[in-house]
N, C-alpha and C positions, 0 to 999 in steps of 0.2 A: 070553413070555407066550402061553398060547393063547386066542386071541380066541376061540374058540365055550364058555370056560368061563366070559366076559366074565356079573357078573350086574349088573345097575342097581338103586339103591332108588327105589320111588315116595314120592311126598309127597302127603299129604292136605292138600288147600287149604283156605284160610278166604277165606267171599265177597271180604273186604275186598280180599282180594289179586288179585282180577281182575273187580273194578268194571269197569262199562260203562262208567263214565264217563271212568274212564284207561285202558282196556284195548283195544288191538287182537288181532284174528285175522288170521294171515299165513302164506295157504295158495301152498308154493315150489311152483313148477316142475311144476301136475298140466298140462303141456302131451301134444300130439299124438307130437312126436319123443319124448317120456322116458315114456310110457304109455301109447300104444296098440300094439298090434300092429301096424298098417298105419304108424305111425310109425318113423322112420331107426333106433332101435337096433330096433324090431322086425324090420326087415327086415334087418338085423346078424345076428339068431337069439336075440336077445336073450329068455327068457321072462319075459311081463309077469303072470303067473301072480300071482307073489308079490306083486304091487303094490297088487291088485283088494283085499284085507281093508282095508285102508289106505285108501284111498279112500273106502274104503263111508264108516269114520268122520271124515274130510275130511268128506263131504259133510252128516254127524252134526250137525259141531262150525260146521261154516256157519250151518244150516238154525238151530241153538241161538243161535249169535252173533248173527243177526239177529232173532230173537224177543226178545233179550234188549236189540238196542241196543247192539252190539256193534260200531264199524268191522270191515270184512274187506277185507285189502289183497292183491288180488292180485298177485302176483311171478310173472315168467317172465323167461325166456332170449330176447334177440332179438339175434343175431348178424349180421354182416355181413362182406364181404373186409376192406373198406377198414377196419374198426374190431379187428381178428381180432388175438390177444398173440401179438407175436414170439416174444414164452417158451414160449406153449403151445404153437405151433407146432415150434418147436425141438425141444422136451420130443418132441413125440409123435415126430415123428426118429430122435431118437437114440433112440427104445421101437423101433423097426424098422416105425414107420407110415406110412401114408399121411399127412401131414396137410390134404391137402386134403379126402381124404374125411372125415377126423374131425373137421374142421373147418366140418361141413355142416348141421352141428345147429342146430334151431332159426333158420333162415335168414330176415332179413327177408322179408317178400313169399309166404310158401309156408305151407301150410298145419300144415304141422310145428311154427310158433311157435303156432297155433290153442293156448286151452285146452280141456281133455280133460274130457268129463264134465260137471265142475263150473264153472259159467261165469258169470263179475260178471255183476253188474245195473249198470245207467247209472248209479248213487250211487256205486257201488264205485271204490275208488283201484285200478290198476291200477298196477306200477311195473315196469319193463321193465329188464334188467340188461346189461351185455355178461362178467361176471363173474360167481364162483361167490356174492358175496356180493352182498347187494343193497343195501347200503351203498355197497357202490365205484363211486364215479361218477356217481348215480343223489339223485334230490329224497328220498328215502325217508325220509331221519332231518328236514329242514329239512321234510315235513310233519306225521311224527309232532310234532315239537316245537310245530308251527302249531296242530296239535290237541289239546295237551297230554297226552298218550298216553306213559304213563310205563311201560307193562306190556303186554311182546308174548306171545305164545298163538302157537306154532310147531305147524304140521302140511303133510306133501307129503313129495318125494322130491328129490335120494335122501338119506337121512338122513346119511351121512357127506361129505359134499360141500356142495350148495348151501345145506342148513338145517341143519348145523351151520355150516360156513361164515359164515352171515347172524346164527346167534345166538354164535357166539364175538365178532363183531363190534357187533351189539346191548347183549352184555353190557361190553364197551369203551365204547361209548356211553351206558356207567349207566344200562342199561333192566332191570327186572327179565323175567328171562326162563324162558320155560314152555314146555315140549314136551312130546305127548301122541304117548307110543312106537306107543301102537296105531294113532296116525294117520300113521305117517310109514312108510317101507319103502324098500327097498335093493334090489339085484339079489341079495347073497347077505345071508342071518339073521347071519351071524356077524359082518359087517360093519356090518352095521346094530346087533346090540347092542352090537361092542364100541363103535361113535358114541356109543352112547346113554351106555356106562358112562364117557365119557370128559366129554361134556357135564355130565353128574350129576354126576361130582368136580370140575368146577372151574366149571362156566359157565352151569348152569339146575337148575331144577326140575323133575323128572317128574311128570306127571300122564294118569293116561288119561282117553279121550276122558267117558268115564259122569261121571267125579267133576267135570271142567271143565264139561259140561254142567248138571249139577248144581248149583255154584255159579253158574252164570248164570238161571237159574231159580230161585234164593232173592229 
């Protein structure tokens, strides 16, 4: 298959389906190490170029979620040694890497876990992960449940890793699940849409950011 022929279909929402009242926003990983420039893959060589449209609407679909009464649950990466997967470790090994340097992301204590940008407020759940999903290991599902929050709203990076990751998981945990393509971004497009088109066939809803805001505003 080639993934840059990859196309996704959107869905037009109806309010009912992301009520405030059961609906969370859960913006992945806009931290310092995976978006900025002066953060670890930017100083990799990494361009953060492609990130910034995505963001903008991140910071859209917040600014809307809270007008609306909307939980927004922030998610990041906070890594450590002593917590660090012998698998991924391994994995990066036998890739012919370092894994100590790759292993550096996100490091408790260093400003790299900072979020980027877009930053809770003291109401805001904050859920901290040592995994690509934010299910594994972490209160995340034991507080959506607390809150009765039946319907997650996905935006951040990178679309084929941490928030697909979080909503293949999501939708295992019988949540219904939404992703807003123009809020989410990747290091390469092709990647990120064929995410998208793989989500859309078995595990969410697309929706962009204008139509989700839209219905929160009805």
């Amino acid at each position: 298959m080639d993934n840059s022929c990859a196309t996704y279909q959107l869905t037009e929402l109806q309010p009912s389906w992301v009520s405030p009242t059961r609906t969370a926003l859960c913006i992945i990983d806009v931290q310092v190490d995976f978006a900025s420039p002066e953060g670890l893959l930017g100083q990799f060589g990494l361009d953060m170029s492609p990130l910034q449209p995505a963001l903008n609407k991140c910071l859209e679909l917040v600014e809307s979620a809270r007008k609306a009464g909307v939980p927004v649950y922030f998610i990041g990466l906070k890594t450590s040694a002593k917590d660090d997967s012998p698998a991924w470790r391994e994995r990066m090994t036998r890739q012919g890497k370092d894994a100590e340097i790759e292993s550096a992301i996100c490091r408790e204590g260093t400003s790299g876990m900072d979020f980027y940008k877009i930053l809770p407020e003291p109401t805001d759940p904050v859920i901290y992960k040592g995994r690509y999903s934010a299910f594994y290991d972490t209160q995340f599902n034991q507080k959506l449940k607390t809150n009765n929050i039946n319907t997650l709203v996905f935006c951040g990076i990178t679309t084929e890793c941490c928030v697909e990751s979080t909503v293949r998981d999501a939708f295992h945990h019988d949540y219904h699940t939404i992703v807003a393509p123009d809020a989410c971004a990747a290091y390469e497009t092709d990647v990120h849409n064929a995410s998208l088109y793989t989500m859309a066939s078995s595990f969410a809803l697309l929706s962009n950011t204008h139509n989700i805001c839209e219905m929160w505003e009805k």
